[in-house]
MDTraj code that builds the backbone (N, CA, C; nanometers):
import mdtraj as md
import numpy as np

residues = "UNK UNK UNK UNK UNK UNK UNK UNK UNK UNK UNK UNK UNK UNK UNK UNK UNK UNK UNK UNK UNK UNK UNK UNK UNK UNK UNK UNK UNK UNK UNK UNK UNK UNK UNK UNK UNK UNK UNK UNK UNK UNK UNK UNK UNK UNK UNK UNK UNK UNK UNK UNK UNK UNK UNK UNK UNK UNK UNK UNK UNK UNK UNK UNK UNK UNK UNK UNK UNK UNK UNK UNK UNK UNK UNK UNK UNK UNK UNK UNK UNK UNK UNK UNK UNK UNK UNK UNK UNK UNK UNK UNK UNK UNK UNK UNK UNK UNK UNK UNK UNK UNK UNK UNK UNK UNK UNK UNK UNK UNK UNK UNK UNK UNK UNK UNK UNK UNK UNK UNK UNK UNK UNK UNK UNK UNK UNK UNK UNK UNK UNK UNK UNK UNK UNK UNK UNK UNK UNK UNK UNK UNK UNK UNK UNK UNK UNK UNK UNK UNK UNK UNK UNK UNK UNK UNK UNK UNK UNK UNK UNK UNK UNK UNK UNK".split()
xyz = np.array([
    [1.2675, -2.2495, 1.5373],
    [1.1286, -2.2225, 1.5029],
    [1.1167, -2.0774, 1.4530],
    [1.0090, -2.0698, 1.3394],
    [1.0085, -1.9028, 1.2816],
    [0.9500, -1.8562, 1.4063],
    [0.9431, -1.6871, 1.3802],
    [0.9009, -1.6106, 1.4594],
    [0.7477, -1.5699, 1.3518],
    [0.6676, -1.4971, 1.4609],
    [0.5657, -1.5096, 1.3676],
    [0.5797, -1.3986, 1.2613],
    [0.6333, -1.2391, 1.3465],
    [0.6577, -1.1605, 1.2956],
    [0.7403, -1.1887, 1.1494],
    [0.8043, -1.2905, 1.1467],
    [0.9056, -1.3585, 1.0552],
    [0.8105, -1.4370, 0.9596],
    [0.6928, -1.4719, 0.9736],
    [0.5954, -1.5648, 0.9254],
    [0.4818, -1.4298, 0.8289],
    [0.4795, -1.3608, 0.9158],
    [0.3830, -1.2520, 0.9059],
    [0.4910, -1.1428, 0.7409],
    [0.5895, -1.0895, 0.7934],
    [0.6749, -1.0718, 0.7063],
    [0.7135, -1.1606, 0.5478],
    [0.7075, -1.2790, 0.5676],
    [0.7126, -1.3337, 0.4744],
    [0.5876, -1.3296, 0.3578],
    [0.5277, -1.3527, 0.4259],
    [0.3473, -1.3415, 0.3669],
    [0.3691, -1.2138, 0.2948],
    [0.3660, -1.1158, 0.3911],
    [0.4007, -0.9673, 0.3057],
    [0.4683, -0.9255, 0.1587],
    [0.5850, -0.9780, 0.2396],
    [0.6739, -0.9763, 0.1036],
    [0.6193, -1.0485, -0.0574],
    [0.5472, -1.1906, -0.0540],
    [0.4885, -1.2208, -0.1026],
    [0.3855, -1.1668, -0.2217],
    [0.3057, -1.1037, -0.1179],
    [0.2294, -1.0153, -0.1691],
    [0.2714, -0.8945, -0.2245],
    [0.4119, -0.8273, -0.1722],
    [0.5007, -0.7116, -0.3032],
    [0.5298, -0.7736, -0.3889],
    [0.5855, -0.8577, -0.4264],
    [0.6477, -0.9519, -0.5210],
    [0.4978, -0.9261, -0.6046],
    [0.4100, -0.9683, -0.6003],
    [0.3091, -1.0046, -0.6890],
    [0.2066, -0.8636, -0.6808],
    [0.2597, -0.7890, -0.6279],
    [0.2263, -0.6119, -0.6511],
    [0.3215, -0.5688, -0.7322],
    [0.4160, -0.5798, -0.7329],
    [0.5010, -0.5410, -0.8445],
    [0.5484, -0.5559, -0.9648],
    [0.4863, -0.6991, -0.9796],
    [0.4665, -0.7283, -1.0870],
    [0.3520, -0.7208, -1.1771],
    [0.2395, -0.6992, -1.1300],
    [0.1448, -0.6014, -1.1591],
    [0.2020, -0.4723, -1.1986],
    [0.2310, -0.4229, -1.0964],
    [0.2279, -0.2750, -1.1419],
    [0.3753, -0.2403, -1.2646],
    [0.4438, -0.2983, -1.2735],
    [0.5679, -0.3299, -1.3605],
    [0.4926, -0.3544, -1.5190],
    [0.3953, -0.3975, -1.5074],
    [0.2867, -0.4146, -1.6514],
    [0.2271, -0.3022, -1.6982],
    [0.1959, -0.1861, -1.6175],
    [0.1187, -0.0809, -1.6332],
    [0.1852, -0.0023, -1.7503],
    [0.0908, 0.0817, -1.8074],
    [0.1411, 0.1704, -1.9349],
    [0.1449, 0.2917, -1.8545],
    [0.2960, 0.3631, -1.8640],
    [0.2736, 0.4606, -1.8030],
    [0.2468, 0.5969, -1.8183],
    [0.1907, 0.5648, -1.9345],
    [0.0670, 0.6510, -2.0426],
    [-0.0718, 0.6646, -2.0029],
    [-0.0675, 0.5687, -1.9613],
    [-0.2217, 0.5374, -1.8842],
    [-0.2284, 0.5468, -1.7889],
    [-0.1226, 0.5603, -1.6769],
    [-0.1690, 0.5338, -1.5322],
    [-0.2633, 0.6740, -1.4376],
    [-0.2827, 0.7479, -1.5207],
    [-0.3850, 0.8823, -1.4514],
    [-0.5033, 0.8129, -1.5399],
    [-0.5287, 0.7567, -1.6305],
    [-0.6994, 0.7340, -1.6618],
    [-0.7599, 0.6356, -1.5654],
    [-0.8947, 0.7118, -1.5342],
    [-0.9951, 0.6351, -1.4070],
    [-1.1171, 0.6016, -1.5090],
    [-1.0972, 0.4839, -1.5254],
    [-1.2008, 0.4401, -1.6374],
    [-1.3227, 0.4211, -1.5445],
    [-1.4669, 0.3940, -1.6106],
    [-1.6048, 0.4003, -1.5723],
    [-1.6793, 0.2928, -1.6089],
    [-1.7375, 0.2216, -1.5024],
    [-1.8423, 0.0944, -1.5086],
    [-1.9621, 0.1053, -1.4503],
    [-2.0569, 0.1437, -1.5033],
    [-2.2096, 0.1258, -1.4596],
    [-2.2230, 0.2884, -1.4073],
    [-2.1446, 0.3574, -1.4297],
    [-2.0991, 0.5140, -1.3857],
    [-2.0758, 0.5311, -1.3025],
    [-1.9502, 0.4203, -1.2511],
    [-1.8987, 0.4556, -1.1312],
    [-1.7493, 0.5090, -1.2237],
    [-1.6508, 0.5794, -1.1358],
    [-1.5764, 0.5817, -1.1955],
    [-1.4666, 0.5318, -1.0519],
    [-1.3953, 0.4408, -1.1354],
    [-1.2603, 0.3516, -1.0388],
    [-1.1803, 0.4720, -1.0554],
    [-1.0466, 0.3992, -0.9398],
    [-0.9558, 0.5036, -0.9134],
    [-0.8709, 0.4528, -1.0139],
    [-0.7682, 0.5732, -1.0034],
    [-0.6863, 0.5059, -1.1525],
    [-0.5498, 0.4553, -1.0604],
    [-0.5013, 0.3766, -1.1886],
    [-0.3246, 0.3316, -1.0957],
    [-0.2738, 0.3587, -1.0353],
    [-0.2427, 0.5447, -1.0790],
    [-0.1497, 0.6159, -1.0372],
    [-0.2171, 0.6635, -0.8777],
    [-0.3353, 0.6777, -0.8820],
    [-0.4173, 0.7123, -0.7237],
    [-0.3564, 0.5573, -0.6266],
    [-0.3908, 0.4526, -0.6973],
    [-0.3405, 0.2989, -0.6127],
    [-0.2480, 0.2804, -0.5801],
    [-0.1264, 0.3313, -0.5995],
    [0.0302, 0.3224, -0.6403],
    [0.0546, 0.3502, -0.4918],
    [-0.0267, 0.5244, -0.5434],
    [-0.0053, 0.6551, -0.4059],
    [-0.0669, 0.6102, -0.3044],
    [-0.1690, 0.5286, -0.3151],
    [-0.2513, 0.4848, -0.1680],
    [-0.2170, 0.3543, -0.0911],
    [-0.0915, 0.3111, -0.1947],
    [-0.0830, 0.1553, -0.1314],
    [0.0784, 0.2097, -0.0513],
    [0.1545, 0.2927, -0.0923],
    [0.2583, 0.3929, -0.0545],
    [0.2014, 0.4408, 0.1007],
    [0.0863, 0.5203, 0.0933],
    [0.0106, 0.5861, 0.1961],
    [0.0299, 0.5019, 0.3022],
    [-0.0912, 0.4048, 0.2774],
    [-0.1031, 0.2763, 0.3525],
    [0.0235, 0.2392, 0.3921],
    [0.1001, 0.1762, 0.3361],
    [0.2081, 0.1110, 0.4113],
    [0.3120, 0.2115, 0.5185],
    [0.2882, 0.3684, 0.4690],
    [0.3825, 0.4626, 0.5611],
    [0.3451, 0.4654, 0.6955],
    [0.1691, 0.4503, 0.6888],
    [0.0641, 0.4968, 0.7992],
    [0.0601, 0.3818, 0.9046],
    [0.0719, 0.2742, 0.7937],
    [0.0296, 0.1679, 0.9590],
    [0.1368, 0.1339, 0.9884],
    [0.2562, 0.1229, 0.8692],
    [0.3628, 0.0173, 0.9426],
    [0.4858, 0.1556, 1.0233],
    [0.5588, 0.2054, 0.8955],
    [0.6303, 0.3057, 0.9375],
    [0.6231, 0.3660, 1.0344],
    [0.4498, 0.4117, 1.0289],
    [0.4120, 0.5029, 1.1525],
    [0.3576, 0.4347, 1.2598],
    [0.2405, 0.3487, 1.2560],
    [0.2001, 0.2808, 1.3018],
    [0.2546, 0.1697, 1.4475],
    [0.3465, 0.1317, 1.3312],
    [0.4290, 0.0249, 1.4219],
    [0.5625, 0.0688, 1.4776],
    [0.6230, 0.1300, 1.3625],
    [0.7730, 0.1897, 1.4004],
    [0.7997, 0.3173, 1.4556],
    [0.6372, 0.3707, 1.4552],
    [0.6732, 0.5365, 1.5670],
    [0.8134, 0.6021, 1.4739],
    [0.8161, 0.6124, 1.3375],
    [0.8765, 0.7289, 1.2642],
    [0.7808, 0.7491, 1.1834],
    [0.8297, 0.8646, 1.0633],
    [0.7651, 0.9230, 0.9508],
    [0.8873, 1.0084, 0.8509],
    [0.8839, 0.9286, 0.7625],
    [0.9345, 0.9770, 0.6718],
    [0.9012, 1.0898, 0.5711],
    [0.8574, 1.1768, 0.6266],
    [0.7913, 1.3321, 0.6297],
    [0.8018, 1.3606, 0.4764],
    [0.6633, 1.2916, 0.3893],
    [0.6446, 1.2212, 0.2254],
    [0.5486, 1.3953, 0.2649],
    [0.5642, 1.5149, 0.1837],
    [0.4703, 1.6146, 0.2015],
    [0.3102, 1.5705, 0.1131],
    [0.3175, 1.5319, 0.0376],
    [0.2022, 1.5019, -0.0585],
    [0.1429, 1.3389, -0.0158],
    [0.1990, 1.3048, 0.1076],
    [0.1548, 1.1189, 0.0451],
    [-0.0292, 1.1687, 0.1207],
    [0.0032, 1.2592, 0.2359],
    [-0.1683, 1.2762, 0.2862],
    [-0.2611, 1.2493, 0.1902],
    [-0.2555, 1.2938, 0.1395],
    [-0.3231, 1.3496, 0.0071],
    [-0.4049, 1.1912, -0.0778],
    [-0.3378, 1.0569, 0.0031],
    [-0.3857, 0.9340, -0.0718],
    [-0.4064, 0.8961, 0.0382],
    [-0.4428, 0.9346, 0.1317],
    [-0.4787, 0.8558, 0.2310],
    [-0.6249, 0.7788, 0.2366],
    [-0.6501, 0.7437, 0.3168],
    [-0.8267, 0.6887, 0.3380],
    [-0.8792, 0.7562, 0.3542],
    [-1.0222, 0.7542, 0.2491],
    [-1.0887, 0.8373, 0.2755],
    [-1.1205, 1.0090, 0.1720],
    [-0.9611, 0.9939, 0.0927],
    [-0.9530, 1.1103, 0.0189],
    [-1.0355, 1.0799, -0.1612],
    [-1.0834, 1.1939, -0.2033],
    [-1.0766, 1.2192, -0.3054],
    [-1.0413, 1.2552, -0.4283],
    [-1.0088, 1.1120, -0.4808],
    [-0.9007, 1.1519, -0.6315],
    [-0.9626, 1.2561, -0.7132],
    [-1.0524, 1.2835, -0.6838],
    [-1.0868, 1.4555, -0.7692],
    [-1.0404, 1.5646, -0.7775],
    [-0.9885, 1.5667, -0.5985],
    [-0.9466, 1.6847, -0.5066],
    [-0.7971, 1.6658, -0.5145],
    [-0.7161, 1.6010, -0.5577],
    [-0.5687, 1.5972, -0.5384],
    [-0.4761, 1.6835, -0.5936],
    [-0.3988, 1.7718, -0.5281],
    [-0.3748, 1.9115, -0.6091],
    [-0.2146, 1.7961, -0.6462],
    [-0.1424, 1.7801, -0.5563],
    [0.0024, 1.7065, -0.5612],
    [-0.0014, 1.5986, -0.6585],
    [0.0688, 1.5716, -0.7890],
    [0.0827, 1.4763, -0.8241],
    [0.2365, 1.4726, -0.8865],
    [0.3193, 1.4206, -0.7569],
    [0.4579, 1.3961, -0.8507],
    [0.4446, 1.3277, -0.9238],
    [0.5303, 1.2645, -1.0348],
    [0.5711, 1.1927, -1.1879],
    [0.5471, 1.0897, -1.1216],
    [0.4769, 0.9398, -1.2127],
    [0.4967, 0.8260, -1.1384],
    [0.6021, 0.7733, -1.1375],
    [0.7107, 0.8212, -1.1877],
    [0.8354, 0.7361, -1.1403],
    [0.8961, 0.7768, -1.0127],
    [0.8697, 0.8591, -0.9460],
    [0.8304, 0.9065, -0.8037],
    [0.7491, 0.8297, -0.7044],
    [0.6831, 0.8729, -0.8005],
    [0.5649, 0.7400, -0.6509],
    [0.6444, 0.6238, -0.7070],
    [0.6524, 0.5754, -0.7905],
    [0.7355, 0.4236, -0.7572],
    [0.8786, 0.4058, -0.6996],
    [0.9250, 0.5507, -0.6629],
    [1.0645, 0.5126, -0.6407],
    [1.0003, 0.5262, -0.4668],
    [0.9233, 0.6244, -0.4033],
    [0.8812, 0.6259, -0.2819],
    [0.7900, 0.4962, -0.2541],
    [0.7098, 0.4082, -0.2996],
    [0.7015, 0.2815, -0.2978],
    [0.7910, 0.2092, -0.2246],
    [0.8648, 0.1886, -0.3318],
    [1.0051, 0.1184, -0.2546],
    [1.0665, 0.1474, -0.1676],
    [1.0879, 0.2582, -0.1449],
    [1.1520, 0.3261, -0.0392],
    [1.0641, 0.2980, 0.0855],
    [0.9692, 0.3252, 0.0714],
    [0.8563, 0.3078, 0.2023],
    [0.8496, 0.1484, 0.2662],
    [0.8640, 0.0873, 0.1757],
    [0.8808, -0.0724, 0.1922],
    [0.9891, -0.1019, 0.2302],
    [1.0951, -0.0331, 0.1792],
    [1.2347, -0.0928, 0.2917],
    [1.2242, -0.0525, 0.3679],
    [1.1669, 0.0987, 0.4277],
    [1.1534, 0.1130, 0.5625],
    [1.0640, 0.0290, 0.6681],
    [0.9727, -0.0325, 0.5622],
    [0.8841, -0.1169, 0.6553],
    [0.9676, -0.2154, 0.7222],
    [1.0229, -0.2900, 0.5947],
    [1.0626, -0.4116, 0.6315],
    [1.1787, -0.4294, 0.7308],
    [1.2755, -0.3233, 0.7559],
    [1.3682, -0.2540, 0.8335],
    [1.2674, -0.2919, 0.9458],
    [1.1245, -0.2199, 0.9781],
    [1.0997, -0.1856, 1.1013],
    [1.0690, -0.3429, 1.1271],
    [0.9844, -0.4054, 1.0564],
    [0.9591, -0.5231, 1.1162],
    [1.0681, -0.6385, 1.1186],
    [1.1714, -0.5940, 1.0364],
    [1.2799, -0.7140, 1.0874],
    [1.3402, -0.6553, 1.2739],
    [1.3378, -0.5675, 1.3130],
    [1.3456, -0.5539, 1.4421],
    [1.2634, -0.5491, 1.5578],
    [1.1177, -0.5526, 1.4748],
    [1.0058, -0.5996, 1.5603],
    [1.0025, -0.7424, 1.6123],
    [0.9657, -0.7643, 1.7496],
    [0.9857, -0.9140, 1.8495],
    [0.8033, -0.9658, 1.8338],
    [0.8347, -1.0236, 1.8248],
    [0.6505, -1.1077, 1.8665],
    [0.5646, -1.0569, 1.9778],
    [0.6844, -1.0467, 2.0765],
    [0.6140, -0.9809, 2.1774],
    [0.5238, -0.8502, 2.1565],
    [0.6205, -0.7504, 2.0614],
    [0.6108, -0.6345, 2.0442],
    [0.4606, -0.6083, 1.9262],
    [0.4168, -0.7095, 1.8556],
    [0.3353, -0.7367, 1.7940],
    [0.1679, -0.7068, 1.8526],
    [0.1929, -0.7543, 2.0101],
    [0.0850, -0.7533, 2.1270],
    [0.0563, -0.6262, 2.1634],
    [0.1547, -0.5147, 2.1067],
    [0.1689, -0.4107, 2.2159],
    [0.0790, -0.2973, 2.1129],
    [0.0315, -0.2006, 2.1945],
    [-0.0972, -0.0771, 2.1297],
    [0.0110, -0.0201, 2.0035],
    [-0.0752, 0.0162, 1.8854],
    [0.0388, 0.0870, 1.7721],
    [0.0319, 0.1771, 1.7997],
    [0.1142, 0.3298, 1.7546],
    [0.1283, 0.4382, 1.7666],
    [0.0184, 0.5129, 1.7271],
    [-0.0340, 0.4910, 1.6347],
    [-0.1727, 0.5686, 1.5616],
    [-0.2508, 0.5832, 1.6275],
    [-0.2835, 0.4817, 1.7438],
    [-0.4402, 0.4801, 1.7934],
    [-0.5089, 0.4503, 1.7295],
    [-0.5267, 0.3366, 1.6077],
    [-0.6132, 0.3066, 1.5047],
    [-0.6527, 0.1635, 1.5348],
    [-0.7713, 0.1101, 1.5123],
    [-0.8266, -0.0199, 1.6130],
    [-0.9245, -0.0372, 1.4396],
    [-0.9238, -0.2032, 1.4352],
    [-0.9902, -0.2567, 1.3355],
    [-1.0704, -0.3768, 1.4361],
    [-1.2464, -0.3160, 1.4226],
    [-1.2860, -0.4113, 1.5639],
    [-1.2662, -0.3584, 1.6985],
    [-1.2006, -0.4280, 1.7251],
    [-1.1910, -0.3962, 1.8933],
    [-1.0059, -0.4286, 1.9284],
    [-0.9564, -0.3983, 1.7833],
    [-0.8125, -0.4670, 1.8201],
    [-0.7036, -0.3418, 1.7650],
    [-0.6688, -0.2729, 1.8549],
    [-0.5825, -0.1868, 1.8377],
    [-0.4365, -0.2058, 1.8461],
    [-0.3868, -0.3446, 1.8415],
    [-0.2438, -0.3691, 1.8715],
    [-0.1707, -0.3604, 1.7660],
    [-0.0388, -0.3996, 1.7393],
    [0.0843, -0.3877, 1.5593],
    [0.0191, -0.4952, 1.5099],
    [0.0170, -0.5855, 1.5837],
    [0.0055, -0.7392, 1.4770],
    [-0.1279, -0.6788, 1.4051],
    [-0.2759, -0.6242, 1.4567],
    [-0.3467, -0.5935, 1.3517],
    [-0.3171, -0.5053, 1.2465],
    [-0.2460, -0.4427, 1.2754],
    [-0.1933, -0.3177, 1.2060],
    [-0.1282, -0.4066, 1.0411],
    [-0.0539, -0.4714, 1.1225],
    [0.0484, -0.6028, 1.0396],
    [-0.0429, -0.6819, 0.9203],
    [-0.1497, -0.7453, 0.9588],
    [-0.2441, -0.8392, 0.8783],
    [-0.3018, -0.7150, 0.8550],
    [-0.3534, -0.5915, 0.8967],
    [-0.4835, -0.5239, 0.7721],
    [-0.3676, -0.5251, 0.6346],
    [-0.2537, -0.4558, 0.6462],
    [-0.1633, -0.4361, 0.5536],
    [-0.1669, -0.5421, 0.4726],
    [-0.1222, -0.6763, 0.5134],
    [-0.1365, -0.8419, 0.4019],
    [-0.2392, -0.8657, 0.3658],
    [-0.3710, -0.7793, 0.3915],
    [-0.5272, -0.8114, 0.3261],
    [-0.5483, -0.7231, 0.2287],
    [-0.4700, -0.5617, 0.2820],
    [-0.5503, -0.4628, 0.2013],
    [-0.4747, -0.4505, 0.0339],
    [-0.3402, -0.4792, 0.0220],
    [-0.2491, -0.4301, -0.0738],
    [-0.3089, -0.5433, -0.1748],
    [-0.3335, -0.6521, -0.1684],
    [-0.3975, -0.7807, -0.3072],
    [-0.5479, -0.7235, -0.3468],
    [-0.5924, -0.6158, -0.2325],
    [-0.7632, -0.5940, -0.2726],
    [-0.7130, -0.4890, -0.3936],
    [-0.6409, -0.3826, -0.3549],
    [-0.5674, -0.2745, -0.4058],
    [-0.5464, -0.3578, -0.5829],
    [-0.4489, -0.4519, -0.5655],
    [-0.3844, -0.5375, -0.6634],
    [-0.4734, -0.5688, -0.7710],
    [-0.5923, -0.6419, -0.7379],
    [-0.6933, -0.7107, -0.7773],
    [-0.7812, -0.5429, -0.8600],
    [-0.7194, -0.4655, -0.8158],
    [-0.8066, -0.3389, -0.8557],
    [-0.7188, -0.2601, -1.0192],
    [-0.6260, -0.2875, -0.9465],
    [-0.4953, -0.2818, -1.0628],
    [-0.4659, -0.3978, -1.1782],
    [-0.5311, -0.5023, -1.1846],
    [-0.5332, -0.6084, -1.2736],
    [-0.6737, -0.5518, -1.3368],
    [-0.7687, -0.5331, -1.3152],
    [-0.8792, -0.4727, -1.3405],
    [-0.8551, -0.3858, -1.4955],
    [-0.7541, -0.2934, -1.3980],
    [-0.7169, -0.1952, -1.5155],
    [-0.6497, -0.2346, -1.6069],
    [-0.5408, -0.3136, -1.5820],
    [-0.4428, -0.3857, -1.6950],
    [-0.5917, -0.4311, -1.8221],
    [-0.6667, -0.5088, -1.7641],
    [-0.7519, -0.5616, -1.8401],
    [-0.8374, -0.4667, -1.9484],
    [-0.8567, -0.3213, -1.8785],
    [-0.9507, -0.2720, -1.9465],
    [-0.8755, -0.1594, -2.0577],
    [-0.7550, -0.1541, -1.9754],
    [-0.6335, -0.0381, -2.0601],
    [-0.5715, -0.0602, -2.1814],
    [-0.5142, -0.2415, -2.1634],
    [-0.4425, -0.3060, -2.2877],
    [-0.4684, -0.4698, -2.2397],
    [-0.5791, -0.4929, -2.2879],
    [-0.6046, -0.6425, -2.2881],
    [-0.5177, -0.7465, -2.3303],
    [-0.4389, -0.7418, -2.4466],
    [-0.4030, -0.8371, -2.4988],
    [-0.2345, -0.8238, -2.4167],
    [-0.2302, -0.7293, -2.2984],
    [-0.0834, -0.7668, -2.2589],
    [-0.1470, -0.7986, -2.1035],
    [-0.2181, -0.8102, -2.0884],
    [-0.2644, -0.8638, -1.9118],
    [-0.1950, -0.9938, -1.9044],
    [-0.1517, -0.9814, -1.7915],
    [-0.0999, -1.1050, -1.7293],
    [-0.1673, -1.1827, -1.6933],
])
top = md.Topology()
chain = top.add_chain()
for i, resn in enumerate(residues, 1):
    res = top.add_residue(resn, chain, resSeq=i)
    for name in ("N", "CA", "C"):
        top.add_atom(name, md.element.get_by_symbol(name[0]), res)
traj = md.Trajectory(xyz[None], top)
C-alpha cells in the first residue's frame, strides 16, 4: 500500500512537471515585465519563479526538514514582499537553476519523511487555520504553486500569444 507522504509527493511532483513546462515557454526577454489590468499591476515571472523558489525553501526545506540552504536574496520573495522594493535580482538562469535545486532538496526531505512524521508540529511555527502540523505545510505547497502557475500562463498569454500553450 502507498504511503501517503508517497501519495502527497506524487501529486507534487505533478504539479512541477506542469510548472515547468510553463515556465520553459517564457521569453527570457520578458520575464522582469509586470504588465497592467484595470491598473493593477501583476507580478512579473521573474518575481513568480523567485516566490515559488521562496515558498518551497520556507515550508518544505525549512518547514518540514529543519535545514536552510542559506539562498542570501531568496527573503526578498517571500510573502508578503514588494516587487517594487527588491534590491537582489540574480540572472534568471539563477533563479531557475536554484528552483531546481530547492526541489531536490525538497523531495530528498520528503522521500525520508514517515506519515507519522506528517502529524508532527513543522519547524516554522506557521499554522493555516488552526493546523500547524508538515502534512499542512505539505498540501498548502500542492495548492499554492498551480495558483502561482495559472498566474504565469496569464503572462505567456499577454507577452506572446500566438506561442501559449
Amino acid at each position: 500500500m502507498k504511503s501517503e507522504v508517497k501519495t502527497l509527493l506524487g501529486a507534487y511532483e505533478s504539479v512541477r512537471n506542469l510548472s515547468k513546462f510553463y515556465i520553459s515557454n517564457l521569453d527570457k526577454e520578458k520575464v522582469h515585465v509586470r504588465y497592467e489590468i484595470n491598473g493593477v499591476k501583476l507580478n512579473s515571472a521573474y518575481w513568480l519563479v523567485a516566490h515559488l523558489t521562496w515558498t518551497e525553501h520556507y515550508l518544505i526545506v525549512q518547514g518540514i526538514g529543519n535545514k536552510d540552504l542559506n539562498i542570501p536574496w531568496l527573503e526578498e520573495y517571500g510573502y508578503g514582499t514588494n516587487p517594487d522594493e527588491i534590491k537582489t535580482k540574480p540572472d534568471f538562469d539563477e533563479v531557475l537553476k536554484l528552483f531546481d535545486e530547492v526541489h531536490s532538496k525538497a523531495v530528498e526531505i520528503l522521500n525520508s519523511t514517515t506519515d507519522e512524521q506528517l502529524d508532527e508540529l513543522n519547524h516554522i511555527d506557521l499554522s493555516f487555520g488552526d493546523k500547524a502540523d508538515k502534512r499542512t505545510l505539505l498540501t498548502h505547497v500542492i495548492r499554492h504553486e498551480p495558483m502561482h502557475i495559472g498566474q504565469i500562463s496569464w503572462i505567456l498569454k499577454m507577452g506572446n500569444p500566438e506561442k501559449t500553450p
